[in-house]
N, C-alpha and C positions, 0 to 999 in steps of 0.2 A: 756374296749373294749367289743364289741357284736357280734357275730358273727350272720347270718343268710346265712341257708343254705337251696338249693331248689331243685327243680328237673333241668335237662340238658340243658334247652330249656330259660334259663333266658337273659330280655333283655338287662343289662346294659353291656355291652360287654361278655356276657357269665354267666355272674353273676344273683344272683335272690334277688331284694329287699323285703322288707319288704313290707305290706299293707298300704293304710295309714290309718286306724285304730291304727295298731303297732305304726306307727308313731308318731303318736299325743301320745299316750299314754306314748313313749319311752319321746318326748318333755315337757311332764309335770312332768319327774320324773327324765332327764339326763341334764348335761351340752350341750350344742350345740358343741362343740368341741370333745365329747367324738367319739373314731373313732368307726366304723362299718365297720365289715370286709363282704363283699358278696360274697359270695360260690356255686356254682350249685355242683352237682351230680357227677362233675367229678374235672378237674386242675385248672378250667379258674375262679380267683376271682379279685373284684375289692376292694380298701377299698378307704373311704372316709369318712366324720364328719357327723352327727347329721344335723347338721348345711347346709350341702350340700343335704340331704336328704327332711328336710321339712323347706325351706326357710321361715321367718315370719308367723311362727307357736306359739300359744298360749303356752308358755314353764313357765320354772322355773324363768323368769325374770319377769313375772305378777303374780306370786302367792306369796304371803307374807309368811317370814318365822317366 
């Protein structure tokens, strides 16, 4: 799991996502499934997947292991 946490004012119900910088970057290096928890400054968080985040995102399924 990944937690990001923001200031007060975040928009996904209270919550503060990621960039999508972070994004992509989380996608080239996490499962799609891996949850992320979203946190603002106070009570109010959402969580949801990778996956829910950056929809058909260049991830770990196009890069050869």
């Amino acid at each position: 799991m990944l937690a990001v946490c923001g200031g007060k004012d975040g928009v996904l119900s209270g919550a503060f996502p990621p960039c999508g910088v972070c994004r992509q970057v989380m996608a080239e290096f996490c499962s799609k499934d891996m949850p992320v928890l979203l946190v603002n400054g106070e009570e109010s968080h959402d969580e949801c997947t990778l996956g829910d985040l950056l929809p058909y995102a260049f991830g770990t399924d196009y890069i050869k292991k």
